[in-house]
N, C-alpha and C positions, 0 to 999 in steps of 0.2 A: 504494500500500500504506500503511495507516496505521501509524503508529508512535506509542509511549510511551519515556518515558524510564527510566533504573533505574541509578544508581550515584552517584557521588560530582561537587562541583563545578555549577558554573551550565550549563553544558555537559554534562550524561551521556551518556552511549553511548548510542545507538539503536537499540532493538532491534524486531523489524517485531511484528505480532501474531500470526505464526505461531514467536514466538520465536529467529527468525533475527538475529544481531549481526549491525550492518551490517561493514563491511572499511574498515581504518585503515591503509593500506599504509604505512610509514613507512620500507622498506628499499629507497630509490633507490640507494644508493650500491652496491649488489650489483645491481640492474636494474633500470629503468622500465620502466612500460606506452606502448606504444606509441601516436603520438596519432591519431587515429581517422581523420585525414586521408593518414596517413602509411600506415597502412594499407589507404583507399582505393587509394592511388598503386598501391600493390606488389600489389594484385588484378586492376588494370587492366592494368599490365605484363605479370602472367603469363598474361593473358588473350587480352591484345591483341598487345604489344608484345614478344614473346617472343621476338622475333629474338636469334640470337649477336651481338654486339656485331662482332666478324669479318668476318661474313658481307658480301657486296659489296649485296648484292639491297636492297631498300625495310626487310624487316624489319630485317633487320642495320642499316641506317641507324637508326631508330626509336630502338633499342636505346642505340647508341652516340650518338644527340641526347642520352637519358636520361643519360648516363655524363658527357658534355659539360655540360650544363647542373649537372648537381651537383659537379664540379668548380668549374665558374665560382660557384658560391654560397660553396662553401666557402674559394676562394680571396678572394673579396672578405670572408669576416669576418675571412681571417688578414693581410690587405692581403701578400697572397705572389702570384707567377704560380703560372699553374695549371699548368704544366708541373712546376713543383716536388713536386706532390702524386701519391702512388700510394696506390691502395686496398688493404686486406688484410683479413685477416676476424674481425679484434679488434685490441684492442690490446694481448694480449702477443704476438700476431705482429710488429705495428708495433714493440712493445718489441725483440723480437728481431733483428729486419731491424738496426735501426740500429746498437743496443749490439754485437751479433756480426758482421755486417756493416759495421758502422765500423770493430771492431776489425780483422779481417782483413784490409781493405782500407789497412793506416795501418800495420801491425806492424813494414814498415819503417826508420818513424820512431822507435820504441819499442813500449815492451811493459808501460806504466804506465797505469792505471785508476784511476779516482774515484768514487765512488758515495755514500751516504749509508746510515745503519744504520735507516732506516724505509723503503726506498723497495718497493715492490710485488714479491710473488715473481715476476714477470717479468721484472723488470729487475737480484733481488739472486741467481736461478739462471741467467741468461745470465751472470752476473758470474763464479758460480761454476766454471764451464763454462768460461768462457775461462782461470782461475786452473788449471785441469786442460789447457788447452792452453799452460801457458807462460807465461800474463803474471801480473804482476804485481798486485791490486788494495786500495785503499787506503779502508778504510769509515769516514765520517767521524761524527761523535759529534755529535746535536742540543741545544738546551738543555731547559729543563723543559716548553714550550711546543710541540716539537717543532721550530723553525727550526733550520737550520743556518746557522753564519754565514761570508759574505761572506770575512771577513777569513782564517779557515781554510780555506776552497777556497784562495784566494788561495796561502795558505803552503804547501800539501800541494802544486799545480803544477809539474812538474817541466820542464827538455829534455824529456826522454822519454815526457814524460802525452799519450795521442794521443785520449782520451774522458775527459769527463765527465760523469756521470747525476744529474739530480735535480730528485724530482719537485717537479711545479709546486702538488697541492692532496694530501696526506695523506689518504688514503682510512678511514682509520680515528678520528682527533680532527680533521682540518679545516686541520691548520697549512697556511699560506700559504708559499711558499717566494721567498725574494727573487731572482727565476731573473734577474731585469734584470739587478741589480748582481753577481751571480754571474760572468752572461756578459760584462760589462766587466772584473772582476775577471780572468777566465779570459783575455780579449783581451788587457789588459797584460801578464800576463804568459808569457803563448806563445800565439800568436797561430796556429799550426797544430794546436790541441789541437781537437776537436769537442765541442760540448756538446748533447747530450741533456738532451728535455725531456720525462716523464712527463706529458701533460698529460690523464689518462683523467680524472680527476676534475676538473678546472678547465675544462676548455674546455666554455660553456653557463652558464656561472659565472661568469666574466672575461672583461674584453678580453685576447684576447694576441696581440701582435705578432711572429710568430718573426725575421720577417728584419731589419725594425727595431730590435730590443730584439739582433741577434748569438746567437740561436738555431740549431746549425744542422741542430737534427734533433727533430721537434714528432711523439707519439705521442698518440692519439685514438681513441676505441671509439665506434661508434654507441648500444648498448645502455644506454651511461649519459646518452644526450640522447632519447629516446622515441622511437628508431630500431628497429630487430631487433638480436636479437644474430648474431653471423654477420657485424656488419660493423665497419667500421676503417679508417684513411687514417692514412698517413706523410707528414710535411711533409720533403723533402732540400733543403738551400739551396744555393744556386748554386755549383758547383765542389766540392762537398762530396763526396768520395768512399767509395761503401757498395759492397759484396759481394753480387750477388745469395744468396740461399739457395734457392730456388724457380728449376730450370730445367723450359723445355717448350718454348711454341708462339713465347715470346719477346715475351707482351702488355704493355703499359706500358712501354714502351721495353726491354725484357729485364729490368727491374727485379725484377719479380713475376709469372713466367707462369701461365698458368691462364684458361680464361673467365670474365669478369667476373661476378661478382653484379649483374647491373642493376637487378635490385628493389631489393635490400637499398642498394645505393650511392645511386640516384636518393629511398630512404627516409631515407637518413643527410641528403643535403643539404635532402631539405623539412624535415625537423624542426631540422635547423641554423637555416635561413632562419625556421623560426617562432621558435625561441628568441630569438633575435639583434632581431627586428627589433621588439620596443617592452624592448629588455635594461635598461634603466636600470630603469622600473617592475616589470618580475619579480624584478631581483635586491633592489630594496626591499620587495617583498611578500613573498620569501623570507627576508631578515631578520627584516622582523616575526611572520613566522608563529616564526621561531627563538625571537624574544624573547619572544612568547607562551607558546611550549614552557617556555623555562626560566622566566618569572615564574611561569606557572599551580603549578610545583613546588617553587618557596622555600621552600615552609614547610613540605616532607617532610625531617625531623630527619636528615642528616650524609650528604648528599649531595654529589657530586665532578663535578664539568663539567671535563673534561682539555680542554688545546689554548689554543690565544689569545682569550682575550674581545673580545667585540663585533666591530666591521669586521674586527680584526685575525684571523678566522677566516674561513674557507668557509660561505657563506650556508647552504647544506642540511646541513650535517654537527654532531651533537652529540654527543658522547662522555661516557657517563655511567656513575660510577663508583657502584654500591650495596654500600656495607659490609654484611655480614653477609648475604647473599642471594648466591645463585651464578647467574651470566648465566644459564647455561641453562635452570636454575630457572626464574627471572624471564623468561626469553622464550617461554617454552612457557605461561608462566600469562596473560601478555600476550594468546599467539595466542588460546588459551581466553575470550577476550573480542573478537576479531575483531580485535586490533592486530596488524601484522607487524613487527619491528624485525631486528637481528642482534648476534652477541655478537662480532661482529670481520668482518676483510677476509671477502668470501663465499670467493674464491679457497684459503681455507683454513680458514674456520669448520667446515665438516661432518668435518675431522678433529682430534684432539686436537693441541693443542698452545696454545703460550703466545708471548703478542703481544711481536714482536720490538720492535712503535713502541712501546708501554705501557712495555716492558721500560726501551726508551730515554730516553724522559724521565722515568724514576726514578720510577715509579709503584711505592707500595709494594707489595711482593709479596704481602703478604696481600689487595692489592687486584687482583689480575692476572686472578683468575677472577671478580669481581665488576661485569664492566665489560661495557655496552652501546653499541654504537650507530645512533641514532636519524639517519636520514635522510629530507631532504625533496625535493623534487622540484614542476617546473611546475603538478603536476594536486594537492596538496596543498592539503588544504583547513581552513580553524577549526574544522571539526567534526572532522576529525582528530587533529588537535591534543588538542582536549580531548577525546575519546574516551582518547585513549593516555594524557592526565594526570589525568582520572580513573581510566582503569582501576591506575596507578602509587599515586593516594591509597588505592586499595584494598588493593593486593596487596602490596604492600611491607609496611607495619605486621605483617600474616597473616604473610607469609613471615618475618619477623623475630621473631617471637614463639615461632614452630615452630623454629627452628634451632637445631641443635642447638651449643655453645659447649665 
């Protein structure tokens, strides 16, 4: 199809000759496309390989090869046994199992909780949830950057703390969370406390070590690595004790019953194993496609990038703040051009409300409804890039003109 160009920038949007904008998908951090391999995989499976996992027979074997072998991938990028790993079918299930299933299993010991005041509604309505059964929880405050720090984990620690939550990549500005020195911090001082680790947005983005690094409970969604959604894996570290919540046939050692997803699990570990296996060169190419995003916009007058600059942030994730334009506004004028981005977590962008993380690093409130953000992902490309940063030199000045003061 032949194409012309039309808008703003050395890069403009590309529009075909029957007038069609091409698509500038820019919202991984709510879902990726899935990668075309990974989806070979799961048409073959339900094709071929569609045996119960269960089953004694040839197919049932098939199945359960399928479930074995993406285990053993996923267990070699976390350097964990795979006996540590169960499947589930997101990760606010995985969120749940652990935080609610930690708690129960430990209450025992105490009835004190830790968590952080950005971390995903998965992890801050299991919190709430248990605060309604009894315990106690204790939300900890980040800086302007979104980190929380080390040294306040440390001091909030009690006897009595039997969990701690906190996620490893901030789904909405990118903050990096220092979860190593957390877990040492957590180790000195009570060494029977479990620590939870959100890692829906970091893992495909980082090395992370859970059993190394004193992790002892690692949550992961397929859907944010160009898997399907429908799937997920809990890392439990050795002697770690969780609650099932899920009873039946008693599959994954009574962990989590239910018959497995073999497509969607056997999809989670190829697109694992693609991610992982040239990681050095993607996550540099995802930088630059970042640092690209934010130079091509420098020079759009009183613009806000929330989160940590440079390395110190999440390669795919940028948080952008437009004074006098209201997100929704601004994202709908964006789609109108073939760019997709989002005005916040997906998990709660399609209803109203106001961003707790935003909220927390002291973003001024007249800035609260003026924030976007922009996510990148493996299949991100320079013409997307500058599609989205032209279409931004467009619409922004329009939108700012017409508004009303």
């Amino acid at each position: 199809m032949m194409c012309y160009h039309a808008g703003y920038g050395k890069y403009p949007a590309t529009i075909d000759l029957r007038g069609n904008m091409r698509e500038a998908y820019l919202d991984n951090s709510a879902t990726t496309r899935c990668f075309p391999e990974v989806v070979e995989l799961m048409n073959k499976i339900y094709l071929e390989e569609y045996g119960n996992p269960s089953s004694m027979h040839h197919k049932g074997v098939e199945a359960e090869r399928q479930i074995t072998e993406a285990k053993r991938t996923l267990a070699q990028i976390l350097k964990v046994n795979e006996k540590n790993l169960i499947f589930t079918s997101c990760g606010t299930e995985s969120d749940n199992i652990a935080i609610i299933g930690g708690a129960m299993a430990n209450m025992r010991r105490g009835r004190h909780l830790i968590t952080t005041n950005i971390e995903h509604p998965a992890v801050l309505e299991s919190m709430k949830y248990l605060e309604s059964q009894g315990f106690e929880v204790t939300y900890l405050p980040v800086d302007e950057f979104g980190i929380v720090s080390p040294d306040l984990v440390e001091q909030t620690v009690r006897d009595d703390t039997i969990l701690v939550s906190v996620m490893h990549t901030n789904n909405e500005i990118g903050a990096v969370e220092p979860v190593r020195e957390i877990a040492k911090r957590i180790n000195a001082k009570n060494p029977s406390a479990l620590f939870h680790v959100d890692a829906v947005q970091g893992f495909g983005k980082a090395q992370i070590y859970p059993k190394k690094w004193g992790i002892d409970l690692l949550s992961v969604s397929g859907h944010k690595i160009h898997a399907p959604k429908g799937t997920g894996f809990l890392y439990i570290g050795d002697k770690v004790k969780v609650k099932n919540l899920i009873f039946g046939g008693g599959q994954q050692g009574g962990m989590r019953s239910g018959t497995e997803n073999v497509a969607g699990i056997a999809a989670m570990g190829l697109a694992a194993k693609m991610l992982y296996q040239d990681f050095d060169n993607s996550i540099d190419r995802l930088y630059g496609l970042r640092e690209k995003f934010l130079d091509e916009i420098a020079d759009i007058p009183d613009l806000r990038v929330n989160g940590p600059a440079g390395r110190k942030c999440a390669p795919h994730i940028i948080s952008l703040t437009v004074p006098g334009v209201r997100a929704e506004v601004l994202l709908h004028a964006l789609e109108e051009r073939g760019v997709y981005v989002s005005s916040g977590s997906a998990c709660a962008s399609n209803k109203p409300h106001t961003s707790a993380t935003l909220e927390a690093i002291k973003l001024p409130r007249a800035y609260l409804d003026n924030t976007i953000r922009i996510s990148l992902s493996e299949m991100t490309t320079e013409e997307d890039i500058f599609q989205a940063t032209s279409a931004l030199h467009e619409i922004v000045p329009f939108l700012r003109k017409y508004t009303r003061h």
